[in-house]
C-alpha positions as CSV (number, residue, x, y, z in Angstrom):
1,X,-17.9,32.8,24.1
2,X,-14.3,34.6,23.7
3,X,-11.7,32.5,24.2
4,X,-13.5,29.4,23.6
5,X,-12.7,27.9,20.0
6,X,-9.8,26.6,19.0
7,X,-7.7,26.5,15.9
8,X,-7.9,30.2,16.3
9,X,-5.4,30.7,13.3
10,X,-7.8,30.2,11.3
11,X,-8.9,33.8,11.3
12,X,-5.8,35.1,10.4
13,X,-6.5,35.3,7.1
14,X,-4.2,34.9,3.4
15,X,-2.0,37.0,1.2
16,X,-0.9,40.6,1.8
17,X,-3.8,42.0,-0.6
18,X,-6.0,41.6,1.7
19,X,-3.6,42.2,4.8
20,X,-3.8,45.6,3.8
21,X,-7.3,46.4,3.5
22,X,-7.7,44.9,7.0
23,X,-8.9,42.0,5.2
24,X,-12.1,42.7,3.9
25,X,-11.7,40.6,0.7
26,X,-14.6,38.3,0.4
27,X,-16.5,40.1,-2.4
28,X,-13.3,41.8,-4.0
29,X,-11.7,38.3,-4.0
30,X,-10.7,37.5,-7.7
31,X,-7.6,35.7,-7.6
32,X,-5.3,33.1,-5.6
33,X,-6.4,34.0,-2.5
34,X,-10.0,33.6,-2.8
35,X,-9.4,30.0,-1.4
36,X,-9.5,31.4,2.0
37,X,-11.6,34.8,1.7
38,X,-14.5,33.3,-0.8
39,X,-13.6,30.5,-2.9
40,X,-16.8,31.3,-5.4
41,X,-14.4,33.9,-6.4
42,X,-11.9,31.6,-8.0
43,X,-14.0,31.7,-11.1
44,X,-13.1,35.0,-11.9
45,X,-9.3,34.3,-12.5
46,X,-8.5,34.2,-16.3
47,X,-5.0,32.5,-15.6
48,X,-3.5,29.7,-13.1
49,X,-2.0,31.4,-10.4
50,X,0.7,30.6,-7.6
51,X,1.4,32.5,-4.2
52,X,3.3,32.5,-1.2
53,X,3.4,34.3,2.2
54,X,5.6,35.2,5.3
55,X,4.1,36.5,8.0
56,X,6.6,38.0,10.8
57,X,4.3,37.9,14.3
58,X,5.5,38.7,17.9
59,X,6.9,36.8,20.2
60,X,9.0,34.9,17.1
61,X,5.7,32.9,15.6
62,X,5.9,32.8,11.8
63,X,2.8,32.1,9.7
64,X,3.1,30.8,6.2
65,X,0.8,30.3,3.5
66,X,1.4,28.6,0.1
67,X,-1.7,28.4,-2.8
68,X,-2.2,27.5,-6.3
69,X,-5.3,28.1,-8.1
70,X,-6.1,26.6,-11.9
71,X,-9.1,28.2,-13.8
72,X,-10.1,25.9,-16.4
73,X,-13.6,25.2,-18.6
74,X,-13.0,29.2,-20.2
75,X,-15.7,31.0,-21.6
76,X,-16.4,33.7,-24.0
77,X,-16.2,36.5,-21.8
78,X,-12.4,35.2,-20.9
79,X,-12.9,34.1,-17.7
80,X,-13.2,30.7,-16.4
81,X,-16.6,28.5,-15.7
82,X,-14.7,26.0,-13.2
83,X,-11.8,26.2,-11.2
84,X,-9.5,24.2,-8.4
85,X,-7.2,25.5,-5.1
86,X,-5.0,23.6,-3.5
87,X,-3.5,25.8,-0.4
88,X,-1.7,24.8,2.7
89,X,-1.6,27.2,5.9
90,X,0.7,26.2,9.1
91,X,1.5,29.0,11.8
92,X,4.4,27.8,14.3
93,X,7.0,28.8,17.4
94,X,10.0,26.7,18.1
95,X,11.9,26.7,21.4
96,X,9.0,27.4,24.2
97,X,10.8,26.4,27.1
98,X,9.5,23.2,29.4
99,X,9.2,23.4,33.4
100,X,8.2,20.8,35.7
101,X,7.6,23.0,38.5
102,X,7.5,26.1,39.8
103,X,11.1,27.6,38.7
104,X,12.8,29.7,36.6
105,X,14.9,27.1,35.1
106,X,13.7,25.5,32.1
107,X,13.9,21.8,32.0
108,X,13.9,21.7,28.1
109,X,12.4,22.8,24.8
110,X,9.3,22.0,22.7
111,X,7.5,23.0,19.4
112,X,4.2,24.1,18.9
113,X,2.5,24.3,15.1
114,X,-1.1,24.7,13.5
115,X,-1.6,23.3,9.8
116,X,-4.4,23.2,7.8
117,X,-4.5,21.5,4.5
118,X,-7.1,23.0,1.8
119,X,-8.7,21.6,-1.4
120,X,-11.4,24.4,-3.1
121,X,-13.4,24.4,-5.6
122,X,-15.5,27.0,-7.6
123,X,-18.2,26.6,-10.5
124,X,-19.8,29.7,-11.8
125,X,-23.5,29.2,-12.9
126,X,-23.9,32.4,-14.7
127,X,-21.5,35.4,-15.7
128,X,-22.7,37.1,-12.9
129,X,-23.0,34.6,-10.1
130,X,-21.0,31.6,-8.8
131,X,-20.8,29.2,-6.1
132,X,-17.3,27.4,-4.3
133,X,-16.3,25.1,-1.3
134,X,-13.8,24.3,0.8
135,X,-12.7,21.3,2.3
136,X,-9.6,21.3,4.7
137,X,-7.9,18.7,7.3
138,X,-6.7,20.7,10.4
139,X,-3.7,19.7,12.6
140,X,-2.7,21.1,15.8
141,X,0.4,19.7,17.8
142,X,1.4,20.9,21.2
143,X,4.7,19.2,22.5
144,X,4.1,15.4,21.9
145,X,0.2,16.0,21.5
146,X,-1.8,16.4,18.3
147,X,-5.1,16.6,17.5
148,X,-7.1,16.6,14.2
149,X,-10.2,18.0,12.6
150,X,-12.1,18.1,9.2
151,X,-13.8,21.6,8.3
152,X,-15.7,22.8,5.6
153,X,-16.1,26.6,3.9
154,X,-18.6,28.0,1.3
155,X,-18.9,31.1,-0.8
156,X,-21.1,32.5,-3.3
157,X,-20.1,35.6,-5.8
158,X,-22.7,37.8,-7.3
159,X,-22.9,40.8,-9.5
160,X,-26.1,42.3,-9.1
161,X,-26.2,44.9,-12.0
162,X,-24.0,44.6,-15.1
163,X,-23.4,47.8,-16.0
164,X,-22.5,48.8,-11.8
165,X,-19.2,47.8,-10.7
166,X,-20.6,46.4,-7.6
167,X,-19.7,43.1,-6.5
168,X,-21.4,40.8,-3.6
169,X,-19.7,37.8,-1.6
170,X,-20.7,35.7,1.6
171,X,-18.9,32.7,3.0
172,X,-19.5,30.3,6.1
173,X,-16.4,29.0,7.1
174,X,-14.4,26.3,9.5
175,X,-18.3,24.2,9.9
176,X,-16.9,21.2,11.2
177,X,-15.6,18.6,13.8
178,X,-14.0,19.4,17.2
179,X,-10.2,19.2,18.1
180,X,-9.9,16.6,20.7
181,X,-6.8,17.1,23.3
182,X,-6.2,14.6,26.0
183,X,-10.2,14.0,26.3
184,X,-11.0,18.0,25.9
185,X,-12.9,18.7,22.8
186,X,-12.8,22.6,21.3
187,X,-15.3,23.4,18.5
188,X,-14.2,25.4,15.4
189,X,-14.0,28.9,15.0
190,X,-17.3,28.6,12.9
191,X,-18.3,32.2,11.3
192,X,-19.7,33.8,8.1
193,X,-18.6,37.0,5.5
194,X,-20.6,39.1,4.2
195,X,-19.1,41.2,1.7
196,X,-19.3,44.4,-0.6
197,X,-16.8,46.0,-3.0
198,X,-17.2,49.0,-5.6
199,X,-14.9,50.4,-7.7
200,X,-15.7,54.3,-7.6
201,X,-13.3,54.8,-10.3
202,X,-11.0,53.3,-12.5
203,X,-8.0,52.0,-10.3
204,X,-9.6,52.9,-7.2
205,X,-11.7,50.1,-5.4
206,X,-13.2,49.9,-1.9
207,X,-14.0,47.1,-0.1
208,X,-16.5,46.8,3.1
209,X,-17.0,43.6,5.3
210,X,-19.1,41.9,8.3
211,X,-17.8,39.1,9.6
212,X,-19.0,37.6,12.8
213,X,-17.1,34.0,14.9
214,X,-18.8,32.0,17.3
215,X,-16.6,33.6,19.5
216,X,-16.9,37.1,18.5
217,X,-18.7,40.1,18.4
218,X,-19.7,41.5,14.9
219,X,-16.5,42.6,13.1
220,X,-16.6,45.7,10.3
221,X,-13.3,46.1,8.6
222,X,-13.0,48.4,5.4
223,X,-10.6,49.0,2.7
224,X,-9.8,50.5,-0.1
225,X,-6.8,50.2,-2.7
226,X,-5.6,52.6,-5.6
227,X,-3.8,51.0,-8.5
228,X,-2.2,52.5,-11.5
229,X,-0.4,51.4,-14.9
230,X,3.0,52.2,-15.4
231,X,5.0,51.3,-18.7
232,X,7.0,48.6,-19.4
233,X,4.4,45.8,-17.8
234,X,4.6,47.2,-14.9
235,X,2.1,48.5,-12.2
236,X,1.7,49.3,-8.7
237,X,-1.1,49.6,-5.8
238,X,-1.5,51.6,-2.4
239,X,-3.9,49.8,0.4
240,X,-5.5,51.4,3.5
241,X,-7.9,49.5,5.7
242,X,-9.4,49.8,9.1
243,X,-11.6,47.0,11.4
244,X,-12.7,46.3,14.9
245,X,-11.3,43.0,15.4
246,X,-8.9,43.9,17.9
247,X,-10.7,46.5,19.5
248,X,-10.0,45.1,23.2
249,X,-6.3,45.4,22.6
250,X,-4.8,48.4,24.1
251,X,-2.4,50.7,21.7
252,X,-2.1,51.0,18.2
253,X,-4.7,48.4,16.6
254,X,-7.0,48.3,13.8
255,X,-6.0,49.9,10.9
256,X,-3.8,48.1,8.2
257,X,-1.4,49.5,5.0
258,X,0.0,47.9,2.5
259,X,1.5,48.5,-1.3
260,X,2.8,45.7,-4.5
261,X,4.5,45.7,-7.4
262,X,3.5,44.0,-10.5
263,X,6.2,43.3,-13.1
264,X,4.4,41.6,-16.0
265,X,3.3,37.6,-14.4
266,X,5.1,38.5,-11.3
267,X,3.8,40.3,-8.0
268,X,5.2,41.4,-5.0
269,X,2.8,42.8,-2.3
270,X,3.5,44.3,1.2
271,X,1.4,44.9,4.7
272,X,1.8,46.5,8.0
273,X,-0.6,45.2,10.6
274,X,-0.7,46.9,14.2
275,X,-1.5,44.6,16.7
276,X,-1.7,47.5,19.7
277,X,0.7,46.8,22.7
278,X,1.7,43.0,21.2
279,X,3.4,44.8,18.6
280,X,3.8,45.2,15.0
281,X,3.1,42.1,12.0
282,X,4.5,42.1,8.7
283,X,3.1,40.5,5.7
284,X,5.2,39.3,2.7
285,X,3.8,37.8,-0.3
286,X,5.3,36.6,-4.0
287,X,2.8,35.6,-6.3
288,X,3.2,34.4,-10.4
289,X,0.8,33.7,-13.0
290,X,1.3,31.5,-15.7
């Protein structure tokens, strides 16, 4: 079935966290960007939380992502029983040039863009186990044609054992209506997560994924990151990551780096993704709580 959804940038994933552990996020998700990878996980925030993204991809298309996440309903343990996302994706390339005919002379200019429009939210049933949904309006516009969809995403967090830091996520996502274009329907990249992440020690956490489209094979991406305390409020974090989504692309593919910078609220994070013989993507990503 390759080749055979649309709405494809769906897949592309959110924040440069998880851009550089090859994005295998959904059970390490614990923050702004768990309204893509899991939203169950947006229980785990302690504090509201804003991000945005710039992603740099070949041929001049740009992919931009912009979140906020508000725990609220907090508990004992510090941590938040209920929580709401609002997040907005759009990936776009300006100036493809228009022909008529056969010719090397364009006859003009168009646009081309794909949005989605998000709403999460998360409610956590017990310390060690909650639930979250998505619900997200999808527009894709192609010259002077558009077409629309309505998808859906869920998630579940769960902490098996207290005293092991091993955590457990699985999503479904994009289950949903077709994008109709000029009488041609395309179903949605419909696909599930299933997540694991332990933290062998402290600072040092590694996460391990299986994620499978309706239009791919079984995908395995791991990661891990290494994060350390400096003074002043301050703290940084190496990423490393590895997965077999792009396996048929010839070149250097697969493997993923990243690093941030945390200065007290704020947070700066940074990723390198190889796309083999298409060339090289570059994720940038500010983020703030509050």
């Amino acid at each position: 079935d390759a080749g055979t959804s649309g709405a494809q940038f769906l897949k592309l994933g959110a924040g440069s966290k998880a851009g550089g552990v090859a994005e295998a996020y959904t059970a390490a998700a614990d923050d702004v960007y768990s309204a893509y990878y899991n939203p169950a996980g947006l229980t785990r925030m302690a504090a509201p939380e804003f991000a945005a993204q710039h992603v740099s991809y070949f041929q001049d298309i740009n992919y931009e992502f912009l979140a906020f996440a508000f725990p609220f309903d907090k508990t004992g343990d510090g941590v938040s029983g209920q929580a709401l996302a609002l997040s907005i994706y759009n990936l776009s390339v300006n100036d493809l040039e228009t022909r008529t005919g056969d010719t090397l002379l364009a006859s003009g200019f168009f646009d081309a863009s794909d949005s989605a429009y998000a709403l999460s939210y998360a409610y956590r049933l017990k310390k060690n186990f909650g639930l979250g949904a998505t619900v997200k309006y999808i527009r894709e516009k192609i010259d002077t044609e558009s077409a629309g969809a309505v998808a859906m995403d869920a998630g579940l967090y769960f902490k098996p054992l207290a005293d092991k830091p091993l955590d457990i996520g699985f999503t479904v996502r994009n289950f949903g209506s077709q994008l109709n274009f000029g009488g041609g329907k395309d179903p949605l990249p419909l696909g599930g997560a299933l997540g694991f992440a332990y933290a062998f020690l402290p600072g040092l956490k590694a996460d391990i994924d299986l994620v499978q489209y309706r239009d791919t094979s079984l995908i395995l991406a791991g990661g891990a990151e290494y994060s350390r305390d400096f003074k002043h409020e301050m703290s940084g974090a190496l990423r490393l990551g590895y997965t077999t989504h792009n396996k048929d692309v010839d070149g250097l593919k697969g493997i993923a780096a990243g690093a941030g910078l945390r200065y007290s609220r704020l947070m700066f994070d940074f990723a390198w993704v190889p796309f083999g013989d298409l060339g090289n993507t570059f994720r940038y990503t500010i983020s703030a709580k509050f």
